[in-house]
ZADO-736682 format. One record per residue: residue number from 1; x, y, z of N, C-alpha, C in turn. Coordinates in nm, 3 decimals, m for minus. Example, Ala and Ser with C-alpha at 12.3 -4.5 7.8 and 13.67 -1.06 7.14 Angstrom:
// ZADO-736682
1; 1.319; m0.569; 0.780; 1.230; m0.450; 0.780; 1.320; m0.330; 0.780
2; 1.285; m0.225; 0.708; 1.367; m0.106; 0.714; 1.290; 0.003; 0.787
// end
This chain:
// ZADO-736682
1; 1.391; 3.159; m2.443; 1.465; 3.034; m2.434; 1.461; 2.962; m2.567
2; 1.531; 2.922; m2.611; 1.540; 2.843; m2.744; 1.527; 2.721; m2.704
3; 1.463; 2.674; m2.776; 1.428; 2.533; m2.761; 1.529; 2.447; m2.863
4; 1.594; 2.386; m2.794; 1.718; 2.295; m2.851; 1.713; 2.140; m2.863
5; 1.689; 2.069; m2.933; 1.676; 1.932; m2.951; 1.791; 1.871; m2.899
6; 1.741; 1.708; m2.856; 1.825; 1.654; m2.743; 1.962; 1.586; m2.810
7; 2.092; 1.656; m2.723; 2.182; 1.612; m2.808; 2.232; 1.457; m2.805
8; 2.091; 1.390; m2.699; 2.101; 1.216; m2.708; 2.045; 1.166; m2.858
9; 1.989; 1.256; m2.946; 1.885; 1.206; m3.025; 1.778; 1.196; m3.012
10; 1.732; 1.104; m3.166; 1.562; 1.131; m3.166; 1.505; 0.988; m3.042
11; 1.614; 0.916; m2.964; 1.568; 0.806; m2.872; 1.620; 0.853; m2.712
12; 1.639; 0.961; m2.723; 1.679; 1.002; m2.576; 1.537; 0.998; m2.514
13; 1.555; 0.941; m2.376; 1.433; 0.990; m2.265; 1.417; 1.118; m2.268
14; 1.282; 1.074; m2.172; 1.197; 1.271; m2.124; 1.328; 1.282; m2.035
15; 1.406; 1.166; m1.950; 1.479; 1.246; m1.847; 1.595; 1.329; m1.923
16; 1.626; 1.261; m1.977; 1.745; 1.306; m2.049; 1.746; 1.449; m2.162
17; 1.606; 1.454; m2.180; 1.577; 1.595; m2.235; 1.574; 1.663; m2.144
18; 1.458; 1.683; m2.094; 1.477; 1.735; m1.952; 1.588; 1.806; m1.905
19; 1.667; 1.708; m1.822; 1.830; 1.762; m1.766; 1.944; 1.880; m1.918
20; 1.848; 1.791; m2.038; 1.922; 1.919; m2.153; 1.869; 2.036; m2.169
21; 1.732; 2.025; m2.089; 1.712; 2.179; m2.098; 1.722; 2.245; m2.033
22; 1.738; 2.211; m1.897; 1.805; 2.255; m1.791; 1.904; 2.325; m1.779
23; 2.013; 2.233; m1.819; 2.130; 2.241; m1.862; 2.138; 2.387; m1.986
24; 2.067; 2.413; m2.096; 2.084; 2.510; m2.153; 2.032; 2.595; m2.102
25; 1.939; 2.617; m2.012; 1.883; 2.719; m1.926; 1.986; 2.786; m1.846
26; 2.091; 2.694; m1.759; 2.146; 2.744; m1.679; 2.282; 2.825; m1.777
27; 2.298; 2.740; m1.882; 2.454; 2.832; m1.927; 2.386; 2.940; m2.033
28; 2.249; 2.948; m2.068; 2.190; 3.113; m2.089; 2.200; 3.180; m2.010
29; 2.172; 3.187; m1.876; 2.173; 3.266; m1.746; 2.307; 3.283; m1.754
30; 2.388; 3.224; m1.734; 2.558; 3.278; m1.715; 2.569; 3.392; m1.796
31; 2.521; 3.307; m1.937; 2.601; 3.418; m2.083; 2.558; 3.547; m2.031
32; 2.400; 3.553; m2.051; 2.301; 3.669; m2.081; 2.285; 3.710; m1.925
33; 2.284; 3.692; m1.843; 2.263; 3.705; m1.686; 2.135; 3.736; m1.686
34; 2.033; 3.688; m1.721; 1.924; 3.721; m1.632; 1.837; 3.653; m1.728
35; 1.751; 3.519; m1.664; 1.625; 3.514; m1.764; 1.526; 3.562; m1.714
36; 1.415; 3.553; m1.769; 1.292; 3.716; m1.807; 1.171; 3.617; m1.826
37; 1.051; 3.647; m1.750; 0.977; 3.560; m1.780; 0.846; 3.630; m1.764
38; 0.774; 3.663; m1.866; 0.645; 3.755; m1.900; 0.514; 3.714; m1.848
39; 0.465; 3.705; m1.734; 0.325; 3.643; m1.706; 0.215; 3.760; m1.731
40; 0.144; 3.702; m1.877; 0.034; 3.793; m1.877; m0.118; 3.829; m1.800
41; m0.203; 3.901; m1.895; m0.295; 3.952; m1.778; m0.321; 4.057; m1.840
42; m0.461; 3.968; m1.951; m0.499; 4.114; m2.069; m0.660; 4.169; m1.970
43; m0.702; 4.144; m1.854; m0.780; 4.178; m1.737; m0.733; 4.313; m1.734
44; m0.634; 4.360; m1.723; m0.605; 4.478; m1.690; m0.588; 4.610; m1.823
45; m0.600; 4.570; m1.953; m0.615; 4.655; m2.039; m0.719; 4.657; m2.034
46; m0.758; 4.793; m2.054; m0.895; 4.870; m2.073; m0.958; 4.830; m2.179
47; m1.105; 4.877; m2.211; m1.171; 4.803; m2.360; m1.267; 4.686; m2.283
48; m1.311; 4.630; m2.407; m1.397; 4.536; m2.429; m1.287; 4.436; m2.500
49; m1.365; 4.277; m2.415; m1.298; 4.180; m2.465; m1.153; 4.167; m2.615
50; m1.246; 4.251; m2.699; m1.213; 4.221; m2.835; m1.078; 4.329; m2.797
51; m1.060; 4.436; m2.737; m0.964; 4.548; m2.748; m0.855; 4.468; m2.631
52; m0.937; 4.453; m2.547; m0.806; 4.366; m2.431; m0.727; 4.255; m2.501
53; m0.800; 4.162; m2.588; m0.736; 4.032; m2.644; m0.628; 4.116; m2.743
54; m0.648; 4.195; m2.804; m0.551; 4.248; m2.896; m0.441; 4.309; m2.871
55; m0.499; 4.382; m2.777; m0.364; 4.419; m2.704; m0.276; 4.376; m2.606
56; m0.291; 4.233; m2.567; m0.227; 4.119; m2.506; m0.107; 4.056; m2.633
57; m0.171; 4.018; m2.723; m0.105; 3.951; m2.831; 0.018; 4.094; m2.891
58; m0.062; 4.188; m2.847; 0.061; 4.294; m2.867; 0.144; 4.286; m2.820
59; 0.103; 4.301; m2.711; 0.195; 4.305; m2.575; 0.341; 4.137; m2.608
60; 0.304; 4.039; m2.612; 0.325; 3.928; m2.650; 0.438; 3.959; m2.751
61; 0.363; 3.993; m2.826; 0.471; 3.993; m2.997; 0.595; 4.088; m2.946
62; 0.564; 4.201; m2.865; 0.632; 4.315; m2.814; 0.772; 4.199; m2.729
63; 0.707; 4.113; m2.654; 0.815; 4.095; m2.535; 0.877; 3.977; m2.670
64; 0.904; 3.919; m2.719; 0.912; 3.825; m2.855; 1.034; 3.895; m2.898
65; 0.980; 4.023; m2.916; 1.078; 4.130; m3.010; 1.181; 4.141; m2.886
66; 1.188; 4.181; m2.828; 1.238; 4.223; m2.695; 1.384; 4.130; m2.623
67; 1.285; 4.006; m2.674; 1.405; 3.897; m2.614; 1.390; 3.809; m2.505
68; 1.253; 3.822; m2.422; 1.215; 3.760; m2.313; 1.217; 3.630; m2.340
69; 1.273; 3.539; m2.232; 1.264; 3.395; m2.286; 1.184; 3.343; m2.291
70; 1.068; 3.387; m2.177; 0.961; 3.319; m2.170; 0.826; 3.385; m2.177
71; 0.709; 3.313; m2.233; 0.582; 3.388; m2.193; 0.471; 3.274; m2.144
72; 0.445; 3.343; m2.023; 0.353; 3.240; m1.985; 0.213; 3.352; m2.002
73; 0.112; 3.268; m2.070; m0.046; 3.298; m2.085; m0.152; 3.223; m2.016
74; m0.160; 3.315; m1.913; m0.248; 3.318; m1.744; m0.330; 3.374; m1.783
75; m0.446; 3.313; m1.866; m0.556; 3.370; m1.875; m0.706; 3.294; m1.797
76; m0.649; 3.273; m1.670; m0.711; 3.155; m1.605; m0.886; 3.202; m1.576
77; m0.948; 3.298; m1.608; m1.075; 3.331; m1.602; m1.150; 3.251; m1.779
78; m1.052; 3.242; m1.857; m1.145; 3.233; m2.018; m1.220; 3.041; m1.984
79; m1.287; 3.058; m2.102; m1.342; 2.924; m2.085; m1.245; 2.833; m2.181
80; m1.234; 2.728; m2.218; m1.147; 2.638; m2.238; m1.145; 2.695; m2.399
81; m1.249; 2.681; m2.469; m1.245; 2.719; m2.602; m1.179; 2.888; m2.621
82; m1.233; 2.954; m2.555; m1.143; 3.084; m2.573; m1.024; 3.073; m2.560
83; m0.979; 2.990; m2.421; m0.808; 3.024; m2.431; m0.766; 2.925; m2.540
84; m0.806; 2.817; m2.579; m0.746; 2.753; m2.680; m0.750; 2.849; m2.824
85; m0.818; 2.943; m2.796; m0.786; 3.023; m2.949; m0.731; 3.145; m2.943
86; m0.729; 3.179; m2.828; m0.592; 3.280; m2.770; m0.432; 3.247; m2.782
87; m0.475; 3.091; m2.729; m0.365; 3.035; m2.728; m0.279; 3.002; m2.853
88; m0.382; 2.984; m2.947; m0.347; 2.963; m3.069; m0.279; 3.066; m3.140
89; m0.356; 3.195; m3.129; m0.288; 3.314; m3.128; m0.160; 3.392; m3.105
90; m0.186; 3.317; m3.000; 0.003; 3.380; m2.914; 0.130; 3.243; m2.994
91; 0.099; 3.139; m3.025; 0.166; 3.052; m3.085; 0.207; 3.123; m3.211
92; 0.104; 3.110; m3.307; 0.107; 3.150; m3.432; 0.210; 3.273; m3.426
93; 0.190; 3.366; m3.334; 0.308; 3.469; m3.331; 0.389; 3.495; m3.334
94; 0.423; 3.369; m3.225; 0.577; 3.370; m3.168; 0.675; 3.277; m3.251
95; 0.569; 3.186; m3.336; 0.619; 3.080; m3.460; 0.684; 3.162; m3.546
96; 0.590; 3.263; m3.615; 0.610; 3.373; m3.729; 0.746; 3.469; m3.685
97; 0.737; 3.509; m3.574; 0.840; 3.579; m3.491; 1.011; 3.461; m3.488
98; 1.013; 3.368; m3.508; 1.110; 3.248; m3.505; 1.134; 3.207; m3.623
99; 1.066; 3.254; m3.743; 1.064; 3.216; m3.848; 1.165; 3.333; m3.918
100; 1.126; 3.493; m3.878; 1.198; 3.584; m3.929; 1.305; 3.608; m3.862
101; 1.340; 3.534; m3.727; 1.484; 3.560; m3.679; 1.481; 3.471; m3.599
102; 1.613; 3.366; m3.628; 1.636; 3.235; m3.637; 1.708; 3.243; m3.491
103; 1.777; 3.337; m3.400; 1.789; 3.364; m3.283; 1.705; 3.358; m3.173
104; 1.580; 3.417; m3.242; 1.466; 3.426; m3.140; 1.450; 3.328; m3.027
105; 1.464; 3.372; m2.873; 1.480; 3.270; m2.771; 1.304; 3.239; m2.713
106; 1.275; 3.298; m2.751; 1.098; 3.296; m2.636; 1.059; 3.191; m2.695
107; 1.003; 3.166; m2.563; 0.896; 3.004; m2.531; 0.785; 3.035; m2.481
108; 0.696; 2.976; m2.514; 0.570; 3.023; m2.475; 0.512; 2.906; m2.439
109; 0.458; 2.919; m2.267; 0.377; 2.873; m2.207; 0.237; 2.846; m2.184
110; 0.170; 2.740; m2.131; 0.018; 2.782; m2.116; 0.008; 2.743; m1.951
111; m0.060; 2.849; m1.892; m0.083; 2.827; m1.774; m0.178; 2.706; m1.743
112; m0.110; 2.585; m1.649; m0.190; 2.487; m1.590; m0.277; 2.365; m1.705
113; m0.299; 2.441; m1.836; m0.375; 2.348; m1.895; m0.257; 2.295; m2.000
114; m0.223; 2.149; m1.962; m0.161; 2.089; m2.035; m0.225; 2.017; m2.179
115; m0.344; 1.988; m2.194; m0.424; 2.006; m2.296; m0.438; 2.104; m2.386
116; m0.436; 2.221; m2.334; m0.439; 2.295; m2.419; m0.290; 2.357; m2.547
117; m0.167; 2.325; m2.419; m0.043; 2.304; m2.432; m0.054; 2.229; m2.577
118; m0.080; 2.091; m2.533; m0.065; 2.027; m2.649; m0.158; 2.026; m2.774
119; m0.249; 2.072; m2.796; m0.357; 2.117; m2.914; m0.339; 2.250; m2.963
120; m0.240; 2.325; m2.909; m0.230; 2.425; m3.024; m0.024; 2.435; m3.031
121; 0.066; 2.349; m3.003; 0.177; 2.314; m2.973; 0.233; 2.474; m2.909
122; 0.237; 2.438; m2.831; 0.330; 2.567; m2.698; 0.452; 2.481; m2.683
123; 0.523; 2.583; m2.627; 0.659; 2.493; m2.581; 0.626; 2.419; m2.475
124; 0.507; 2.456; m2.367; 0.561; 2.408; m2.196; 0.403; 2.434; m2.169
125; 0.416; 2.414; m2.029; 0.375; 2.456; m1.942; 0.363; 2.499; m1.829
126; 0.308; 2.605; m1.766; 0.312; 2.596; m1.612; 0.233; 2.629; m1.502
127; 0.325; 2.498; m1.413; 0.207; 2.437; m1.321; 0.219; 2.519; m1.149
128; 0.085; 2.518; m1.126; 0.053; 2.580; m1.009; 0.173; 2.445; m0.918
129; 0.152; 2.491; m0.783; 0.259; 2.414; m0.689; 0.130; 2.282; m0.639
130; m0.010; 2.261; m0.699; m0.116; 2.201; m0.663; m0.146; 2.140; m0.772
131; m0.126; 2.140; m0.917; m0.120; 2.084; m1.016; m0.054; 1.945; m1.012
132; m0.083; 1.876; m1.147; m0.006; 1.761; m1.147; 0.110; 1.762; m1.136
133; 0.219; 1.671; m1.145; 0.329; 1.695; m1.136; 0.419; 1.709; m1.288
134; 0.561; 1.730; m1.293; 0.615; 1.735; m1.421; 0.620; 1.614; m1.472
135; 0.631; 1.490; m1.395; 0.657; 1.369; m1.432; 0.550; 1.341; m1.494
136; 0.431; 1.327; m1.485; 0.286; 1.333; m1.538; 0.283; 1.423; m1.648
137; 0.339; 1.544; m1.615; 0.324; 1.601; m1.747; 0.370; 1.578; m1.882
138; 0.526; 1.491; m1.870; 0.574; 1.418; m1.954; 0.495; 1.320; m1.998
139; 0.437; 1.276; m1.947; 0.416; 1.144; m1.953; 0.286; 1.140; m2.054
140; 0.221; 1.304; m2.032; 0.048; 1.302; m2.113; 0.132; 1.359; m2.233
141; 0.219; 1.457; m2.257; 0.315; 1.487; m2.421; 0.390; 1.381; m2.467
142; 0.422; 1.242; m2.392; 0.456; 1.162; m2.536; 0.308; 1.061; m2.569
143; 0.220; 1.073; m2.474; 0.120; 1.004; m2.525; 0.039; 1.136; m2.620
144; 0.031; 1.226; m2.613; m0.065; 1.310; m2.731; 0.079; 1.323; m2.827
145; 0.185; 1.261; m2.846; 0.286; 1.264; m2.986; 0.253; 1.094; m3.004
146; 0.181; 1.033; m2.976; 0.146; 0.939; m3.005; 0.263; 0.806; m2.938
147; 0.329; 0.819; m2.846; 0.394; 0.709; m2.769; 0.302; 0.582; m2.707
148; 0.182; 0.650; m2.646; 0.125; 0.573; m2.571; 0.052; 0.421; m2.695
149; 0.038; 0.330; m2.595; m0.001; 0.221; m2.603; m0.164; 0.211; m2.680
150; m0.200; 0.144; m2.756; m0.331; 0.153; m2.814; m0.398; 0.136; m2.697
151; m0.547; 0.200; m2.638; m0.636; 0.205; m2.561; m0.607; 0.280; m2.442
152; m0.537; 0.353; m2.471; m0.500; 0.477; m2.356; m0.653; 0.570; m2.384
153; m0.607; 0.591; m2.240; m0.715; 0.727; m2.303; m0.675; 0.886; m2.358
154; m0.537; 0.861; m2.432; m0.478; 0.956; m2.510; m0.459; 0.920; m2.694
155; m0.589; 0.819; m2.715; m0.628; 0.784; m2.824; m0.640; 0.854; m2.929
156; m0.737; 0.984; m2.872; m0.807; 1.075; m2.944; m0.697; 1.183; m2.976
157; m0.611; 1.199; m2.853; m0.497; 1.308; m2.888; m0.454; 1.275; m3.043
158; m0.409; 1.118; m3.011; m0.317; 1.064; m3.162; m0.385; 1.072; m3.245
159; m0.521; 1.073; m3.271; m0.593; 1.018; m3.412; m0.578; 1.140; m3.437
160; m0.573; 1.289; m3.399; m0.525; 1.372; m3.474; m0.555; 1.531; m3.450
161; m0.642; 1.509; m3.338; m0.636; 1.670; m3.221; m0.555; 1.724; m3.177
162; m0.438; 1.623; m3.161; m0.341; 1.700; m3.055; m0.197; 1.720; m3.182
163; m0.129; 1.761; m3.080; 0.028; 1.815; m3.169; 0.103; 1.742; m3.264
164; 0.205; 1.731; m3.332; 0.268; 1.669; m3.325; 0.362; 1.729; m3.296
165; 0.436; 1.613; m3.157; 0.546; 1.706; m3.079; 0.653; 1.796; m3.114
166; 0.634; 1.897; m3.092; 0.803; 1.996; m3.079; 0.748; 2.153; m2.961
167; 0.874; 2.155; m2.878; 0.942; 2.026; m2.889; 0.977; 1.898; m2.892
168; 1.053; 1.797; m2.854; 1.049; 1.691; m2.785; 0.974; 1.657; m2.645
169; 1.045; 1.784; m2.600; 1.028; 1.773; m2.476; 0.997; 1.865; m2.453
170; 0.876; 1.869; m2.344; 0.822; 2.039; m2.300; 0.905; 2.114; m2.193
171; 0.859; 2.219; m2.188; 0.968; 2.311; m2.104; 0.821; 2.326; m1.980
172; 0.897; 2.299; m1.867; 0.773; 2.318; m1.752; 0.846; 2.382; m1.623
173; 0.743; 2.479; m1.626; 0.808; 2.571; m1.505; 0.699; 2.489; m1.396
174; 0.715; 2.536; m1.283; 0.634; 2.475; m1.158; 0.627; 2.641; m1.069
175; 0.552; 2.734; m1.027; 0.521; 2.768; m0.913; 0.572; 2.692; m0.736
176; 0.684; 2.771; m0.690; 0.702; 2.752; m0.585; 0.676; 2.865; m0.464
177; 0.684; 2.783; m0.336; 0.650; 2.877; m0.213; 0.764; 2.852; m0.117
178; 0.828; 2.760; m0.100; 0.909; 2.731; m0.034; 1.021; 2.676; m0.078
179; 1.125; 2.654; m0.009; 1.286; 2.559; m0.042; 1.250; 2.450; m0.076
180; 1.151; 2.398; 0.012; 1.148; 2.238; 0.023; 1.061; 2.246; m0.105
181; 0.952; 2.313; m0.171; 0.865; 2.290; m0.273; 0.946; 2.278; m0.416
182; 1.055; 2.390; m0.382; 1.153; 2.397; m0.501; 1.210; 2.222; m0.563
183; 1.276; 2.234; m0.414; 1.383; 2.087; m0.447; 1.244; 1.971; m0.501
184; 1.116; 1.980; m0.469; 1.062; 1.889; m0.526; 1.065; 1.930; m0.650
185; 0.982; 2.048; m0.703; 0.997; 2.046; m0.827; 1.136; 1.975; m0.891
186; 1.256; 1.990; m0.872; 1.371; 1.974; m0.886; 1.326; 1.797; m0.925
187; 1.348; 1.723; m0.842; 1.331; 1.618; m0.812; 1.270; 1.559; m0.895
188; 1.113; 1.652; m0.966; 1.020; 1.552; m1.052; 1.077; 1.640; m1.181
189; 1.170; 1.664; m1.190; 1.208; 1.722; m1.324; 1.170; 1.832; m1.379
190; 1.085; 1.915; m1.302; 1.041; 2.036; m1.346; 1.203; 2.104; m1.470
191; 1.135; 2.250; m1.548; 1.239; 2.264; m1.616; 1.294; 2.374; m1.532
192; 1.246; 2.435; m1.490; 1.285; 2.529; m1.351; 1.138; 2.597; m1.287
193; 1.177; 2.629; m1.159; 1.101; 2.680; m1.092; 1.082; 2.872; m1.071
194; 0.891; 2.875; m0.994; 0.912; 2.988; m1.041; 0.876; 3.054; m0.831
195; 0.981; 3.128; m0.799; 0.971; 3.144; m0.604; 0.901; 3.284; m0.596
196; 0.757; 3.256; m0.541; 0.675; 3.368; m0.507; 0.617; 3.346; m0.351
197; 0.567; 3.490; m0.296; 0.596; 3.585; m0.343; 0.699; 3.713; m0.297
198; 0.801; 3.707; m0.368; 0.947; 3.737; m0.301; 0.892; 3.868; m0.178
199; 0.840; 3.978; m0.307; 0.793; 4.128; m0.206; 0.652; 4.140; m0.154
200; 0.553; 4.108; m0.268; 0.424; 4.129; m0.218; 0.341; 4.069; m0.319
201; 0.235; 4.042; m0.275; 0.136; 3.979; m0.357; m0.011; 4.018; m0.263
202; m0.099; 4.020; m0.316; m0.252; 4.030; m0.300; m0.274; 3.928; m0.192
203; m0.282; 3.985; m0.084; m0.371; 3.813; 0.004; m0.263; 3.748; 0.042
204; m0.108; 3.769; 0.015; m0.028; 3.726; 0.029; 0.094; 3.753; 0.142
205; 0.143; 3.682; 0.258; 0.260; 3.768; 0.287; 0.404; 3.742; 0.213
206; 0.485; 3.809; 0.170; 0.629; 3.803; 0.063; 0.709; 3.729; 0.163
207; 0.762; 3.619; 0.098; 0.854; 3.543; 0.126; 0.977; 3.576; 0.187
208; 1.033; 3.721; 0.115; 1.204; 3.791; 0.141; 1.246; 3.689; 0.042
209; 1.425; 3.777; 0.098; 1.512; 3.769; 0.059; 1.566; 3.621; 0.092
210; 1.563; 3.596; 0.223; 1.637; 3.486; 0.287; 1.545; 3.367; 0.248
211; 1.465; 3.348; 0.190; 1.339; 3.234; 0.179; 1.395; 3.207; 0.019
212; 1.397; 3.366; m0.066; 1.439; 3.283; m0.205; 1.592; 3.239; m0.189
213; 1.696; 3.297; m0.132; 1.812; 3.241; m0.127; 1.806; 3.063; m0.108
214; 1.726; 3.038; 0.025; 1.721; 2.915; 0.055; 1.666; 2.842; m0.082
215; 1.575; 2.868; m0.174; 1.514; 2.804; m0.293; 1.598; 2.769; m0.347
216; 1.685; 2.881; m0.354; 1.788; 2.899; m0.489; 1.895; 2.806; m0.520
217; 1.844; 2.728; m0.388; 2.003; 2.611; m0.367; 1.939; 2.461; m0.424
218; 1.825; 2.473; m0.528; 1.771; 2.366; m0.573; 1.858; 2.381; m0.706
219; 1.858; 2.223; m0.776; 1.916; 2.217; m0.866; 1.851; 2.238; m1.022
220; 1.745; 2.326; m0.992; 1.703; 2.365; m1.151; 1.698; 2.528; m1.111
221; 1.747; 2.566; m1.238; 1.659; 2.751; m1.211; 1.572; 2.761; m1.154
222; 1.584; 2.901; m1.038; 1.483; 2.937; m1.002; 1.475; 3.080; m1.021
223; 1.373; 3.094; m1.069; 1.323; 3.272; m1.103; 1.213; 3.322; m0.987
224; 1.258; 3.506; m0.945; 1.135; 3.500; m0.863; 1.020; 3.621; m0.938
225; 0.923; 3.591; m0.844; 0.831; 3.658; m0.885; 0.772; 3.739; m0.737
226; 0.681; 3.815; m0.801; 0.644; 3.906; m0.696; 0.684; 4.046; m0.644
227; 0.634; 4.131; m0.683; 0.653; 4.298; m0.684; 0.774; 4.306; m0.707
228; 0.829; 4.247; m0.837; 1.013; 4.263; m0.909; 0.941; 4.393; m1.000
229; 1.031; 4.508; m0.932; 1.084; 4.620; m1.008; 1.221; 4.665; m1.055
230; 1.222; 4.739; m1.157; 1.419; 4.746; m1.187; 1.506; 4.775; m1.062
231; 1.408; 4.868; m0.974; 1.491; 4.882; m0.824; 1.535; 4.721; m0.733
232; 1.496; 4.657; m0.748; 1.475; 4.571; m0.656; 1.515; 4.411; m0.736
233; 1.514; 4.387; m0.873; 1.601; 4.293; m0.947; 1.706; 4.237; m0.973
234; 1.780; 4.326; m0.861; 1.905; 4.305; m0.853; 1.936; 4.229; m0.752
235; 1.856; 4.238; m0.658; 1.914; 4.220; m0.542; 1.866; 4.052; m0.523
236; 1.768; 4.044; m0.624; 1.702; 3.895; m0.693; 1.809; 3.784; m0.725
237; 1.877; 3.857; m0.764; 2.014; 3.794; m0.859; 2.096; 3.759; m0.767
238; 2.114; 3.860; m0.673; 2.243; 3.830; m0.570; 2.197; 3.739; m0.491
239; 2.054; 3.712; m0.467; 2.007; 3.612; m0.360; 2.059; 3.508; m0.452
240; 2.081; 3.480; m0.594; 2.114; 3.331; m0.663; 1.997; 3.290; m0.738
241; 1.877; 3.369; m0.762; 1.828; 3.365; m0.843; 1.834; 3.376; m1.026
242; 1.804; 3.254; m1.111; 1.817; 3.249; m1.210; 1.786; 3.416; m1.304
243; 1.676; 3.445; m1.254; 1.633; 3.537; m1.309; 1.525; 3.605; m1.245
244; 1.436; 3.683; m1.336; 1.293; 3.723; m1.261; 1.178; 3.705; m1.352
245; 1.030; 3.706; m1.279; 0.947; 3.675; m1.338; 0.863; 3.768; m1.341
246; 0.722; 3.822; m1.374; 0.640; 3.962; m1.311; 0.559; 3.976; m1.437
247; 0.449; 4.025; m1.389; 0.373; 4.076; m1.479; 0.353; 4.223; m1.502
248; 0.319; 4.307; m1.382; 0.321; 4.450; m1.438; 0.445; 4.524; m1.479
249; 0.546; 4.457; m1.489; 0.656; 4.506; m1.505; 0.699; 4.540; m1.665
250; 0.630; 4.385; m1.675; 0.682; 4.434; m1.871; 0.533; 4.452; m1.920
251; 0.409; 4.458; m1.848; 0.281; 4.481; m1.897; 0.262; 4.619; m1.912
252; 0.315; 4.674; m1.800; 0.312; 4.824; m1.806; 0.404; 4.937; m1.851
253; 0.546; 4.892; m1.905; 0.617; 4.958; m1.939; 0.637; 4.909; m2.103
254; 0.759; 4.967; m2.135; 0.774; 4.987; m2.243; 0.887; 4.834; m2.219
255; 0.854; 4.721; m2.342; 0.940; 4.564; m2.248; 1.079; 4.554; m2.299
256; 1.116; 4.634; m2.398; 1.257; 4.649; m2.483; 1.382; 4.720; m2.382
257; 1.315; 4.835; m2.323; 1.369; 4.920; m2.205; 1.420; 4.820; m2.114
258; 1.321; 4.801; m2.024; 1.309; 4.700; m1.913; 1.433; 4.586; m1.976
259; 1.403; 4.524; m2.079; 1.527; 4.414; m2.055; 1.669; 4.439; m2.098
260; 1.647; 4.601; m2.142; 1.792; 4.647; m2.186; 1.861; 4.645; m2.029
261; 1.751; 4.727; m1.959; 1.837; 4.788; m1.813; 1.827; 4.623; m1.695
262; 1.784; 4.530; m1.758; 1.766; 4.400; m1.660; 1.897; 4.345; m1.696
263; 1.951; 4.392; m1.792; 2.054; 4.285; m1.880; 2.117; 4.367; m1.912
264; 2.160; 4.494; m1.898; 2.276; 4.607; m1.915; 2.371; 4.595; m1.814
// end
C-alpha cells in the first residue's frame, strides 16, 4: 500500500486522512484486484533465535520485492525490547526498499503495540478485535508527533523517543470475527479490517463463506484470513472480499509466485 499524503493538506483531520486512505485502498483493489497482506511468524523457521530472526527479515524484504501491500510483524512471544529492534529492522528495510523503487506499495505493520509503532516509525498498526480502538489509536500518533497538550502523558514521546510522524496518518487494520465487529471497526475508523477465521484456524471453528460475505458489506476493506490457499482465494474475492491475508502461504512458498498467480 503506498502511503499517500492527505489531499486536505498538512491541516486535514485524522478523520479525513483516514477516509483518504481508505479511499486509496479501495481504488488499489479495483486496479490491482487483490490486496495481499503478509502476517509473519519467524517461530516456525528452524535454527536458533539468531537464524530464525534473519530469515524473517528475509522473508520480509522478499514479500517488499514481491509487491505485497502489507506486512504485519506478529511477533507476539518477544519481549518489548526485542521486538522494538526487530521492528526496527523490518522498517529500515522496507525504507531502503522505497528508496530504490519509488513504486514500492508495502506498509508495514506492528502487531497490537502501538508504542512500538511509533518509536521505530511503521506505517500502522494492528489491532486484535480486544485492543484499543482506532480512534485511540489516532489519538496516541498525533500526541507522540507532538499534537498533544503540555502535561500529557505523551510528554516523553515528544521530547524525543518517539517518531516524527509519517505517515500522517497511520494505517490500522483491526482483526474481525463477525459482521457486526467489522461495521464497528468501520465506524471507529479502522483503515480496513482483517475477517478470520474464514477455513480453519487452531482452537478455532472457520467462519465460511456466508459469515465473510456478510462482513464484506462494511464500509472499509475487508481481507480474510485463515487457511487462504491459491485453491481457495478466489472464492475469497467472490464473497466481496478486499483481498486476502495468511501467513503460511507466502511464509512457505516462494512470495513472487504466489502474488503473480493471486493477481494473474
Amino acid at each position: 500500500m503506498v502511503v499517500i499524503p492527505s489531499a486536505a493538506g498538512a491541516n486535514a483531520t485524522a478523520t479525513e486522512e483516514s477516509a483518504l486512505d481508505r479511499l486509496c485502498i479501495k481504488l488499489h483493489a479495483m486496479t490491482d484486484g487483490c490486496l495481499l497482506y503478509y502476517i509473519t511468524d519467524r517461530t516456525v523457521f528452524p535454527g536458533d533465535e539468531p537464524s530464525r530472526r534473519r530469515r524473517l527479515l528475509e522473508k520480509i524484504s522478499e514479500a517488499a520485492r514481491a509487491g505485497v501491500d502489507y506486512i504485519q510483524l506478529r511477533e507476539k512471544d518477544l519481549a518489548t525490547r526485542d521486538l522494538e529492534s526487530l521492528a526496527r529492522e523490518a522498517v529500515r528495510i522496507v525504507a531502503q526498499l522505497r528508496t530504490e523503487n519509488r513504486e514500492l506499495r508495502t506498509a508495514l505493520l506492528i502487531n497490537s503495540r502501538t508504542d512500538v509503532a511509533l518509536a521505530v516509525q511503521a506505517d500502522g498498526v494492528h489491532l486484535r478485535s480486544t485492543d484499543i480502538s482506532p480512534q485511540d489509536v489516532r489519538t496516541i500518533w498525533q500526541c507522540g508527533a507532538g499534537s498533544c497538550g503540555a502535561g500529557t502523558p505523551f510528554d516523553k514521546l515528544r521530547a524525543g523517543s518517539a517518531r516524527q510522524l509519517s505517515p500522517q496518518s497511520p494505517l490500522i487494520a483491526v482483526s474481525c470475527h463477525s459482521a457486526e465487529e467489522a461495521t464497528q471497526a468501520a465506524t471507529q475508523e479502522a483503515t480496513f479490517a482483517v475477517f478470520a477465521p474464514v477455513f480453519e484456524k487452531k482452537g478455532a471453528n472457520p467462519t465460511g463463506m456466508v459469515a465473510l460475505r456478510e462482513a464484506c458489506a462494511a464500509t472499509i476493506p475487508v481481507l480474510a484470513l485463515g487457511g487462504i490457499t491459491l485453491a481457495n482465494a478466489r472464492s475469497c474475492l467472490a464473497a466481496g472480499a478486499a483481498g486476502i491475508a495468511a501467513i503460511r502461504l507466502f511464509q512457505e512458498n516462494d512470495i513472487a509466485a504466489v502474488v503473480k498467480q493471486l493477481r494473474g
